[in-house]
N, CA and C of each residue as an Amber inpcrd file, in Angstrom:
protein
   603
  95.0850000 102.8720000  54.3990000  95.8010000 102.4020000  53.1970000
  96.3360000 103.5940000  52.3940000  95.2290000 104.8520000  52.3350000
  95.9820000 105.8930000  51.9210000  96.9300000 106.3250000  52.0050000
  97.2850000 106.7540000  53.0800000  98.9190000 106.9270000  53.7720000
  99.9040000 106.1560000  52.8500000 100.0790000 104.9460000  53.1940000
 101.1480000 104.7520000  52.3470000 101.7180000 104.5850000  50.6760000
 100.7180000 105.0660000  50.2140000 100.7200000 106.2800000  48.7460000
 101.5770000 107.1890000  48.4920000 101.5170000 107.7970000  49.7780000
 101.9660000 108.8210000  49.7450000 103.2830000 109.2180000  50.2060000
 104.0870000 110.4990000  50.2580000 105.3580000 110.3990000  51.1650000
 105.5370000 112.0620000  51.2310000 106.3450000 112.4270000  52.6070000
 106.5500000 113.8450000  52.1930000 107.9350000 114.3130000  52.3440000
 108.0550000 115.7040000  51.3460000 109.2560000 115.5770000  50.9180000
 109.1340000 117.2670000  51.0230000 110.3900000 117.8310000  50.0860000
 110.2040000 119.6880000  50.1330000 109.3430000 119.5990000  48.6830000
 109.2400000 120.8180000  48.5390000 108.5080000 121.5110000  47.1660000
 109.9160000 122.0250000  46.5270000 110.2720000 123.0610000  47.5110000
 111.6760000 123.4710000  46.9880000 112.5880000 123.7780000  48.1450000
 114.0670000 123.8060000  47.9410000 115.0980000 124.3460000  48.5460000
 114.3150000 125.3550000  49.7510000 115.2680000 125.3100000  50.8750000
 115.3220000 126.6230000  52.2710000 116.5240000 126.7280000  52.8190000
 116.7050000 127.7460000  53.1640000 117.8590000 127.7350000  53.9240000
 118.1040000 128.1320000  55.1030000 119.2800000 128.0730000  56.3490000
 118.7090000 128.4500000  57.8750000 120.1890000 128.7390000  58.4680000
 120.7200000 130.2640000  58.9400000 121.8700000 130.4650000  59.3920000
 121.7090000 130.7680000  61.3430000 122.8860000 129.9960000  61.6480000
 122.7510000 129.4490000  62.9390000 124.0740000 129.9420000  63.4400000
 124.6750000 131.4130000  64.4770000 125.9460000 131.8030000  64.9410000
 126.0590000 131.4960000  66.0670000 127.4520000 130.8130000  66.1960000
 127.9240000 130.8820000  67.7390000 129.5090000 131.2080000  68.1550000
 129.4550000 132.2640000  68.7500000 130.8390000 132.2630000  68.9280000
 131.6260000 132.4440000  67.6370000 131.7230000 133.7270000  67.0330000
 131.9680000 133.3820000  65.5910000 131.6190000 132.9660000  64.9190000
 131.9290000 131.2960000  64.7780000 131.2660000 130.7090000  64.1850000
 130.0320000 130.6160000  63.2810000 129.5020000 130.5970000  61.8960000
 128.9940000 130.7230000  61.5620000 128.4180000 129.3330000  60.2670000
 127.2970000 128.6980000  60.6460000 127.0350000 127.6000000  60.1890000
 125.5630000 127.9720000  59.1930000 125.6130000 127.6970000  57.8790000
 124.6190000 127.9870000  56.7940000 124.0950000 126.6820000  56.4910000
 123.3550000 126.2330000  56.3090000 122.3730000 124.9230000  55.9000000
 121.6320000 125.4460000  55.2490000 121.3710000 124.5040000  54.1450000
 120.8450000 124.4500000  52.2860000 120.1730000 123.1100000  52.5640000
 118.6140000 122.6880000  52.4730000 118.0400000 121.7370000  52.2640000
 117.0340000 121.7680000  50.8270000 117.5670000 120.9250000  50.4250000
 117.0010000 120.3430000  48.9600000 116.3760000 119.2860000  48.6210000
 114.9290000 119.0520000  48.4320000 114.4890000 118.0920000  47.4570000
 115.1880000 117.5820000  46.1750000 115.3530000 116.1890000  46.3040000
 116.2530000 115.3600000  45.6380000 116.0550000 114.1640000  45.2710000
 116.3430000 113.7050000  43.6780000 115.8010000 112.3660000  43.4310000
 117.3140000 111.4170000  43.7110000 118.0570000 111.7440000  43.4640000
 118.7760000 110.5500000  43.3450000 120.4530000 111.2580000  44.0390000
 121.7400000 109.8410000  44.6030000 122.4250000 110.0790000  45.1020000
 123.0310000 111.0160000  44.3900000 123.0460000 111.1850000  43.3810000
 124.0160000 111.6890000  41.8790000 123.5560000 113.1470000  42.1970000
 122.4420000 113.3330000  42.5870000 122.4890000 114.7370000  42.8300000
 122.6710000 115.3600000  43.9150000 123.0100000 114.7710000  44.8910000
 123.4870000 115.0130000  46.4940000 124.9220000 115.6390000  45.8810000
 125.8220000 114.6470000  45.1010000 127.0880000 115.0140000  45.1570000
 127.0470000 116.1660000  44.2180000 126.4810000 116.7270000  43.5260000
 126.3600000 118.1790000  42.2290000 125.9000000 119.0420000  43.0230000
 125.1060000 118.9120000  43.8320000 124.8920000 119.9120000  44.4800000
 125.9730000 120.0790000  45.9910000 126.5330000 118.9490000  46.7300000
 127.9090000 119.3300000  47.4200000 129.0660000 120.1070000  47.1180000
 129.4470000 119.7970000  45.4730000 130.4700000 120.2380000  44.9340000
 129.9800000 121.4700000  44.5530000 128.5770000 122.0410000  44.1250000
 128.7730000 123.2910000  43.5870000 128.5380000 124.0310000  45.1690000
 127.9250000 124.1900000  46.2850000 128.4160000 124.7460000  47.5440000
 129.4900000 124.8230000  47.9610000 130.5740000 124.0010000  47.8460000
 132.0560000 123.8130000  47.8870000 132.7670000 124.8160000  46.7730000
 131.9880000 124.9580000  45.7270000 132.3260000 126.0960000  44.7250000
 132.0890000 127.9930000  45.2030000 130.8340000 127.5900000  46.1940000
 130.5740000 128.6540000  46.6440000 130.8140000 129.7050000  47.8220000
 131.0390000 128.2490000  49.0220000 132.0210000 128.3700000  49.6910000
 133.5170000 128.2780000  49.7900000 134.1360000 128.9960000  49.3700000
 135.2900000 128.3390000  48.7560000 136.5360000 128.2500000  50.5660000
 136.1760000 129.0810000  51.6720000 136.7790000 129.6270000  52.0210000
 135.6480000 128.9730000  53.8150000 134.7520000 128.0750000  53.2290000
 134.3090000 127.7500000  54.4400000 135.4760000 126.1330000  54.4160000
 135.0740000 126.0840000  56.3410000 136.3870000 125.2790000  56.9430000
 135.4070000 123.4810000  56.4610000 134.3910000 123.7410000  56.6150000
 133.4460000 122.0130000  56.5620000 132.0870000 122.3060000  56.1670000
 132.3950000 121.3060000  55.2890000 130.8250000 120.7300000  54.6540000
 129.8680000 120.1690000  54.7380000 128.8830000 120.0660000  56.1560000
 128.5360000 118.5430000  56.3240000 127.4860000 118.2200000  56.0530000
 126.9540000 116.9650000  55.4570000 126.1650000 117.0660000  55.1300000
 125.1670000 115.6420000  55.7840000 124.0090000 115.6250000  55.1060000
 123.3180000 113.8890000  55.7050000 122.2370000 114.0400000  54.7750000
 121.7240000 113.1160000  53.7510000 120.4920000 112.8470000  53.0930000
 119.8180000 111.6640000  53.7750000 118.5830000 111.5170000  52.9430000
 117.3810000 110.1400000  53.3420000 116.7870000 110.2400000  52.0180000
 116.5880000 109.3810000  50.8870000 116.2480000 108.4720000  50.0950000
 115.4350000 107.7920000  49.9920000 114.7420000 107.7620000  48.9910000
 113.6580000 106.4100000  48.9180000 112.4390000 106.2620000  49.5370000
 111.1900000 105.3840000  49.2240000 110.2210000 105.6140000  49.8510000
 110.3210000 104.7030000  51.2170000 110.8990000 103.8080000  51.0420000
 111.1040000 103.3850000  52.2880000 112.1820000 103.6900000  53.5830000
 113.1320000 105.2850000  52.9770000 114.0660000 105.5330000  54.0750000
 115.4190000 105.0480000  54.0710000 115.6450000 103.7420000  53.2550000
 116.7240000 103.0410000  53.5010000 117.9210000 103.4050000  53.1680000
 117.9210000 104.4620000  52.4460000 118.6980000 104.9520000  51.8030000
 119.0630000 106.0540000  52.2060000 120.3650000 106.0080000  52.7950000
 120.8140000 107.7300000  53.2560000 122.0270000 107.6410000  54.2090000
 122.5300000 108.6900000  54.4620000 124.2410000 108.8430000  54.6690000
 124.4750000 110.1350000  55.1480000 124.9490000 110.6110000  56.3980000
 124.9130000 111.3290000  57.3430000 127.2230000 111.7550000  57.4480000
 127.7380000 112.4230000  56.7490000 128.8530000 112.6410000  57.0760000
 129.3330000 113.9730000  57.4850000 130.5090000 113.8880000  58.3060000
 130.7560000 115.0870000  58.6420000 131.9270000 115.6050000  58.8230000
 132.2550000 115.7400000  57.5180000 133.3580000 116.0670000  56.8060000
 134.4940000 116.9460000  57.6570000 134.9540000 115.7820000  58.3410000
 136.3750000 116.7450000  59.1980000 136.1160000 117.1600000  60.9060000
 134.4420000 116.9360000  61.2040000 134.2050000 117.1410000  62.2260000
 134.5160000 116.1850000  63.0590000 134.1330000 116.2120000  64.5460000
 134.4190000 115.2450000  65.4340000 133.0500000 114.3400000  65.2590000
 133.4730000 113.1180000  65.1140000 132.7110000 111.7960000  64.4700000
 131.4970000 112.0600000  65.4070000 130.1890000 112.0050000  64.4950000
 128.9920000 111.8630000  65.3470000 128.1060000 113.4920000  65.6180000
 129.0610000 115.0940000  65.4560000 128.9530000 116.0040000  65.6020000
 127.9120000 116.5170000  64.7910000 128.1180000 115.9790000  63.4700000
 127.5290000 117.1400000  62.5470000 126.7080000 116.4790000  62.0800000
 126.8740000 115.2770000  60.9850000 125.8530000 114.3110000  59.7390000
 124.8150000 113.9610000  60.8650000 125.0180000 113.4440000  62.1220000
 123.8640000 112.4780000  62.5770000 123.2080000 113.6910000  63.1900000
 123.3090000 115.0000000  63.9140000 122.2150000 115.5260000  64.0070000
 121.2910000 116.6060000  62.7830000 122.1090000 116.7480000  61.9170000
 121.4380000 116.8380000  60.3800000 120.6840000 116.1430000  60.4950000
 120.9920000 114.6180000  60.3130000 120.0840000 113.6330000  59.5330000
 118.5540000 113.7360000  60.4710000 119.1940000 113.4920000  61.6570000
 117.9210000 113.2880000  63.0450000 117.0400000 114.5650000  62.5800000
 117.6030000 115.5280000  62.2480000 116.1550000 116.5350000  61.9340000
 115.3900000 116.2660000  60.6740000 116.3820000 116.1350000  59.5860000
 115.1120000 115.3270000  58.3870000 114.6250000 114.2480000  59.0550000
 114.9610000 113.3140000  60.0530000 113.8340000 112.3750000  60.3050000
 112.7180000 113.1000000  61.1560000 113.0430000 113.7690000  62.0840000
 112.1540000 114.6570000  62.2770000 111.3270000 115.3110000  62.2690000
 111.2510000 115.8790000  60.7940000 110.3690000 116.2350000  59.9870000
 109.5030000 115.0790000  59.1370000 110.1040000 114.2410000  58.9040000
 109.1870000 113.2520000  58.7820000 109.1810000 112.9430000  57.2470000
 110.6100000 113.3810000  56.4790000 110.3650000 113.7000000  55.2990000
 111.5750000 112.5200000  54.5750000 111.4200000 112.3130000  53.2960000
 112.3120000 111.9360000  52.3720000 112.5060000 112.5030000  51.2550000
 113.7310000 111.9080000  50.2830000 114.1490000 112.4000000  49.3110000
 114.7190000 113.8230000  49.6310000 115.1410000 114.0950000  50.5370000
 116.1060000 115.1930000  51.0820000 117.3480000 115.3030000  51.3250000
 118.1120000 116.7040000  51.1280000 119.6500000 116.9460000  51.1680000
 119.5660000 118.3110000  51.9250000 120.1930000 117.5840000  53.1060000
 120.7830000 118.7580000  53.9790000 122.2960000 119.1570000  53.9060000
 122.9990000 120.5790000  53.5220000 123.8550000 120.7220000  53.6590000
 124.8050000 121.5730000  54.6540000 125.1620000 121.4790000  55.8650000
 125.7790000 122.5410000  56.8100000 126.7310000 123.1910000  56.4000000
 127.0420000 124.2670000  55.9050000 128.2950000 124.9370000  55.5310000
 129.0640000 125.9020000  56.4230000 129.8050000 125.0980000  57.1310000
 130.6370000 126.1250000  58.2380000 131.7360000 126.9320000  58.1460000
 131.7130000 128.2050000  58.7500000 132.8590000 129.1000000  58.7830000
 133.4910000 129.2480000  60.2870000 134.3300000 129.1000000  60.2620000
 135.3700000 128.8300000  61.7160000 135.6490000 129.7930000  62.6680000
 134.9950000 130.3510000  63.7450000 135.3740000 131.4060000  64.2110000
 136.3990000 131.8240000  65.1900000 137.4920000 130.9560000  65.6140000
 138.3050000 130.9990000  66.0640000 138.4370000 130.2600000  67.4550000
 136.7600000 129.9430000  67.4500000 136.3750000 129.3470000  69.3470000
 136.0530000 127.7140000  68.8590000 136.4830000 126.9190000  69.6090000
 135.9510000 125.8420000  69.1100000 134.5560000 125.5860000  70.0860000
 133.9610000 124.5290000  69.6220000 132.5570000 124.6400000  70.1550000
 132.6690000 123.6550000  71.2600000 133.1900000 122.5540000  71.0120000
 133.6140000 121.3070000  71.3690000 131.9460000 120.3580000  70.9220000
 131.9200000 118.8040000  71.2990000 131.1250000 118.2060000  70.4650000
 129.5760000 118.6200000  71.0140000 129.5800000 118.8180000  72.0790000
 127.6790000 119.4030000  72.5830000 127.6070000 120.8140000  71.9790000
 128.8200000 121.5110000  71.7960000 128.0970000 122.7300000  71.0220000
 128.0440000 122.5410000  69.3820000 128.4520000 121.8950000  68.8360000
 128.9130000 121.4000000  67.4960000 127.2040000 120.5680000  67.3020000
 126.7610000 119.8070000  68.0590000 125.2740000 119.5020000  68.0510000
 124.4950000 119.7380000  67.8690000 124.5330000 120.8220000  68.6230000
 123.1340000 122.5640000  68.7800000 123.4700000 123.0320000  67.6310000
 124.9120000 123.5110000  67.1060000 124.5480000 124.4770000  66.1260000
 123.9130000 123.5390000  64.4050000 124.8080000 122.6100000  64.2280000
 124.4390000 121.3880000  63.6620000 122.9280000 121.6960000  63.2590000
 122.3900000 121.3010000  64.1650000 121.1920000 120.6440000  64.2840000
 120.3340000 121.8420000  64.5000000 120.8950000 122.9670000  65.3490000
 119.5670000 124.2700000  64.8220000 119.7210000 125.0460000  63.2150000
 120.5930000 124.8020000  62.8480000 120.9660000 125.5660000  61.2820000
 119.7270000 124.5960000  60.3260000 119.8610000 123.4710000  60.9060000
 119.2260000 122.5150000  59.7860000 117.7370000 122.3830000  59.9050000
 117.6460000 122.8260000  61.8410000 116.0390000 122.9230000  61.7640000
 114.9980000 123.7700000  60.6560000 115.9610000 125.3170000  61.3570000
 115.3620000 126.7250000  60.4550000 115.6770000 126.5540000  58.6550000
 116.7630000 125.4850000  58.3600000 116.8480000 125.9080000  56.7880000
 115.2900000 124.4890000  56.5280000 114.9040000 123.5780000  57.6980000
 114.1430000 122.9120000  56.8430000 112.3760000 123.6610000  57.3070000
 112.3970000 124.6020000  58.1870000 111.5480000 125.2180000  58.4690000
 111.2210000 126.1250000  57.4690000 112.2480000 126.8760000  56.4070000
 112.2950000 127.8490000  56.0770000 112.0920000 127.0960000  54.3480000
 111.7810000 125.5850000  54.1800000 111.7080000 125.0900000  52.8170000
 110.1090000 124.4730000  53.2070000 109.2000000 124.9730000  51.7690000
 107.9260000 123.8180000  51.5080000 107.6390000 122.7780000  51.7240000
 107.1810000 122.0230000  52.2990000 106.6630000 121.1220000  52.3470000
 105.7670000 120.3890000  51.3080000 105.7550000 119.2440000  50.6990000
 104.7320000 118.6830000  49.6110000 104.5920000 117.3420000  50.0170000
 103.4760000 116.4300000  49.9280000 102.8720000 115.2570000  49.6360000
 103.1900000 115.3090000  48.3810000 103.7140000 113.8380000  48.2700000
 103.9890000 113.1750000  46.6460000 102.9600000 111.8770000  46.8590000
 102.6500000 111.5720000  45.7200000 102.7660000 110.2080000  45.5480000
 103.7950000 109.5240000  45.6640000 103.5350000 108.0740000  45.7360000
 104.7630000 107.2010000  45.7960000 104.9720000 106.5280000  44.3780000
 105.9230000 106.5290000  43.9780000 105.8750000 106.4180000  42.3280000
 106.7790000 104.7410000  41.9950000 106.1320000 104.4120000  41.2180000
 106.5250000 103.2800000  40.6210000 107.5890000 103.6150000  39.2110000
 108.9260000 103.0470000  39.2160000 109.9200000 103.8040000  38.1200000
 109.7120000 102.4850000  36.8810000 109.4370000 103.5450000  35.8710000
 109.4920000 102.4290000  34.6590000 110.0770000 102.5720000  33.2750000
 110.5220000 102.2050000  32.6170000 111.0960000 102.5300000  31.0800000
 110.3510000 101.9040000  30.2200000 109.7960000 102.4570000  29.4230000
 108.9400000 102.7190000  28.4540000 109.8430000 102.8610000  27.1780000
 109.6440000 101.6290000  26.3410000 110.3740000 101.4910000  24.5940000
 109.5330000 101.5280000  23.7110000 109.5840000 102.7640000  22.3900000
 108.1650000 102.3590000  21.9270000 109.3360000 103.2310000  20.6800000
 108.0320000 103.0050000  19.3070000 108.8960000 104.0580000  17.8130000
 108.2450000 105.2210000  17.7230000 108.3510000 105.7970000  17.3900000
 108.3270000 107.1460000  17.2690000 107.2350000 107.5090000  17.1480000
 106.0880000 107.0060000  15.9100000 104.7030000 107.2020000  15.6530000
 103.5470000 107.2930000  16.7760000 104.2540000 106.2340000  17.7970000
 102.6840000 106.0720000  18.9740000 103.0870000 106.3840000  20.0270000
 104.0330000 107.8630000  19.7630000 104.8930000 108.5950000  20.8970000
 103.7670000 109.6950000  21.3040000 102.6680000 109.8200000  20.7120000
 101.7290000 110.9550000  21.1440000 100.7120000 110.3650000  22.0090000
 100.4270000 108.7800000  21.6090000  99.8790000 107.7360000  22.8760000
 100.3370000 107.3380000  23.8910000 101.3920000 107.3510000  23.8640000
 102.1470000 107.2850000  25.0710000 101.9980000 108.0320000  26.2540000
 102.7210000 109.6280000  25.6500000 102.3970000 110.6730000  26.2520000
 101.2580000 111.1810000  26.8810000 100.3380000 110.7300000  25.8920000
  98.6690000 110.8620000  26.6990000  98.4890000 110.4580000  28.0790000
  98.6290000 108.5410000  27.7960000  98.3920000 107.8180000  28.8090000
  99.8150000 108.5870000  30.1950000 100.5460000 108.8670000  29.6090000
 101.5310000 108.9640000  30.6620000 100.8570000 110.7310000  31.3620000
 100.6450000 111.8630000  30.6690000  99.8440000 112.7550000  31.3830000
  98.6160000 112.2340000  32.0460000  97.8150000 111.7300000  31.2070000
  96.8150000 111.4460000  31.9220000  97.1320000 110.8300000  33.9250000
  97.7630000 109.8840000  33.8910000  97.9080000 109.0770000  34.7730000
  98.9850000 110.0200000  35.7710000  99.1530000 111.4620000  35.3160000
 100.1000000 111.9910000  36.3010000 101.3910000 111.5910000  36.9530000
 101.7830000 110.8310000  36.0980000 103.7650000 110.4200000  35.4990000
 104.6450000 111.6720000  35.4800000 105.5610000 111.8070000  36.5080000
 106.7600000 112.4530000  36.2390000 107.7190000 111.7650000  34.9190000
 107.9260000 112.4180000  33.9850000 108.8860000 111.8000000  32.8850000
 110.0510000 112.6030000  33.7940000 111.3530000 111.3100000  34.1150000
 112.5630000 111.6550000  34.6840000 113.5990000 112.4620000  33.4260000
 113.6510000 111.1030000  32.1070000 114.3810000 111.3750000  30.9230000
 113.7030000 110.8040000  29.8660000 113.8030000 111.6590000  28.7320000
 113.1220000 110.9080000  27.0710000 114.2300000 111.4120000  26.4590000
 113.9770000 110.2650000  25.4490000 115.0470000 110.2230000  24.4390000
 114.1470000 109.6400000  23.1070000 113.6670000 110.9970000  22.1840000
 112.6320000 110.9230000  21.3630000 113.2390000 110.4260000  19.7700000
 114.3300000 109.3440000  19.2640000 114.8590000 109.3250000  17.9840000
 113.9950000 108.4470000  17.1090000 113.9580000 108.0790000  16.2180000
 113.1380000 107.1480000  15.6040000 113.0130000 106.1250000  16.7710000
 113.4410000 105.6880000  17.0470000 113.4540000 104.3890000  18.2440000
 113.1970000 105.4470000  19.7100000 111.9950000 105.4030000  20.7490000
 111.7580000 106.4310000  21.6990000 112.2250000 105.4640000  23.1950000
 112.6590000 106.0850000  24.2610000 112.8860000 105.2820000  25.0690000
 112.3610000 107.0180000  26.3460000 111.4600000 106.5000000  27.1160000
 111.0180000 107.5940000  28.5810000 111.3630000 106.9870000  29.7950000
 111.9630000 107.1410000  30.3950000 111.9870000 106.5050000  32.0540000
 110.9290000 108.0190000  32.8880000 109.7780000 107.0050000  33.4710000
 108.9420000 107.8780000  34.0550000 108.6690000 107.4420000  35.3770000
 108.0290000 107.9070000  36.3490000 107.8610000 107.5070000  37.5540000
 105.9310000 107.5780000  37.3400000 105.0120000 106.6990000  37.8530000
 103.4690000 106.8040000  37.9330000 103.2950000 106.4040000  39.4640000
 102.4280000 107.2170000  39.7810000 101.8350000 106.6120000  40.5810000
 101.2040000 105.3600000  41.3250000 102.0530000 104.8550000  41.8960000
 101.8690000 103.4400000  42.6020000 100.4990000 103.1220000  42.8010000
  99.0330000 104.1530000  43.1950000  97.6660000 103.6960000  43.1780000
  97.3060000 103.1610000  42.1330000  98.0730000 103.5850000  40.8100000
  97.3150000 103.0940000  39.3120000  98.5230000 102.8500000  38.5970000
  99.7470000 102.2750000  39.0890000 100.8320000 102.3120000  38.3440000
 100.3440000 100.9670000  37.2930000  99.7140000 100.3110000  37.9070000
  99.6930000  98.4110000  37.1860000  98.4600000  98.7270000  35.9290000
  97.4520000  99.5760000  36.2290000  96.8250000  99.8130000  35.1920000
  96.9300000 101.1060000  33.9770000  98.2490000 101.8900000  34.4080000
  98.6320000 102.0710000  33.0700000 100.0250000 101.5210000  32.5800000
 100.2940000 100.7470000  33.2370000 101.5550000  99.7950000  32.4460000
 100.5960000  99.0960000  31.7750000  99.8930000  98.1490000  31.8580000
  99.1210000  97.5240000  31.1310000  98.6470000  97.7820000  30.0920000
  98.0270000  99.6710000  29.8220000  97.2170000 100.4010000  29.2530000
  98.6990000 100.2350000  28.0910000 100.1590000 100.9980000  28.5950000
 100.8770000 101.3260000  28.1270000 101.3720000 100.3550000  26.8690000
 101.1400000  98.9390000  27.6190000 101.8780000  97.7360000  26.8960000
 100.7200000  97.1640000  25.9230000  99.4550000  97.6660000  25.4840000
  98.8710000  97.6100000  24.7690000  98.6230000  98.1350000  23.4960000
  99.7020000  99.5840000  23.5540000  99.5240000 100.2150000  22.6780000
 100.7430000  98.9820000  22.0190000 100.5220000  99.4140000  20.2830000
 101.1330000  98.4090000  19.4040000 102.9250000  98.8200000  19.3140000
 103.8400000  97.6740000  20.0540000 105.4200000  98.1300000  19.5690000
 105.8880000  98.6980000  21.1060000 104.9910000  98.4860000  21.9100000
 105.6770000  99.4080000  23.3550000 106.0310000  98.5960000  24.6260000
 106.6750000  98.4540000  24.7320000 107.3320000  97.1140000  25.6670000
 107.8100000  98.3670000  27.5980000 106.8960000  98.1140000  27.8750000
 107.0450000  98.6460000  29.1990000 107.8770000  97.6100000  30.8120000
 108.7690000  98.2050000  31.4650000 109.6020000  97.4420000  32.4720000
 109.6440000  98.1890000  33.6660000 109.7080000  97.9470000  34.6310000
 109.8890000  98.2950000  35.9030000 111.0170000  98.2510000  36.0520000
 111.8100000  99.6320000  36.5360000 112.9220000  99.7490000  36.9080000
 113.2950000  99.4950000  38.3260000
């Protein structure tokens, strides 16, 4: 039953450069909560590369996986996103962003070499990033006034809650993530304090 508590994901960013024939392919894998940050972090590599030929990229989402999108921006369909993605499944991980950043070396690879390099850039950049066990977190928004904002906070450290966003004005609003083993008994805890109306997002 333990197991599925849990999920694994990076700690932080790695990265893994993979040459062939010129060619030169860089992969950036990132721990990531949400789609919104797949694309901020595409566009600022696209900022950085300014002068690489393709971008490709593939994430996985969510505790159950369902979520995720493998493209390959300009390549020959099937080349680049799906053997990205196949190595984050691989690893066995979620909430991840793989990014391939290619420079063109004048040879083309054709699609079995476009595979290998693909897919070894992304091994070593996810070899070369942390590994962490998370909990599996239950997302909730939390409305409460300002005064029983230091009870809140308690129960929400205590219970080892990522706070995503707070917004502390006379009127307080936290979207936090708790831990799914004890998520139901501090919502409960939460919705007891006086004025605090707790929801599952």
């Amino acid at each position: 039953m333990e197991q599925t508590l849990k999920y694994k994901t990076l700690s932080s960013p790695g990265t893994g450069e993979f040459k062939d024939r010129g060619s030169k392919f860089i992969a950036y894998a990132y721990p990531i909560q949400t789609v919104e940050e797949t694309k901020e972090k595409i566009k600022a590599l696209k900022k950085e590369h300014p002068k690489a030929v393709h971008h490709c990229f593939a994430y996985r989402l969510g505790m159950d996986g369902m979520q995720f999108r493998a493209n390959d921006d300009g390549e020959p369909s099937g080349s680049a996103g799906k053997p990205i993605l196949g190595q984050i499944d691989s690893a066995g991980i979620t909430n991840v962003l793989v990014v391939v950043v290619r420079y063109f070396g004048g040879t083309l690879l054709g699609v079995p070499g476009l595979i290998t390099a693909y897919k070894t850039a992304t091994q070593l950049a996810l070899e070369n990033a942390p590994q962490a066990e998370k909990w599996i977190e239950d997302n909730v928004e939390i409305q409460f006034d300002y005064p029983v904002m230091g009870e809140v906070l308690y129960l929400l450290k205590q219970s080892d809650a990522t706070i995503y966003e707070q917004d502390m004005q006379l009127f307080c609003i936290v979207k936090a993530g708790i831990p799914r083993k004890h998520a139901d008994v501090y919502m409960q805890r939460l919705s007891e304090i006086r004025g605090v109306t707790v929801k599952r997002l």
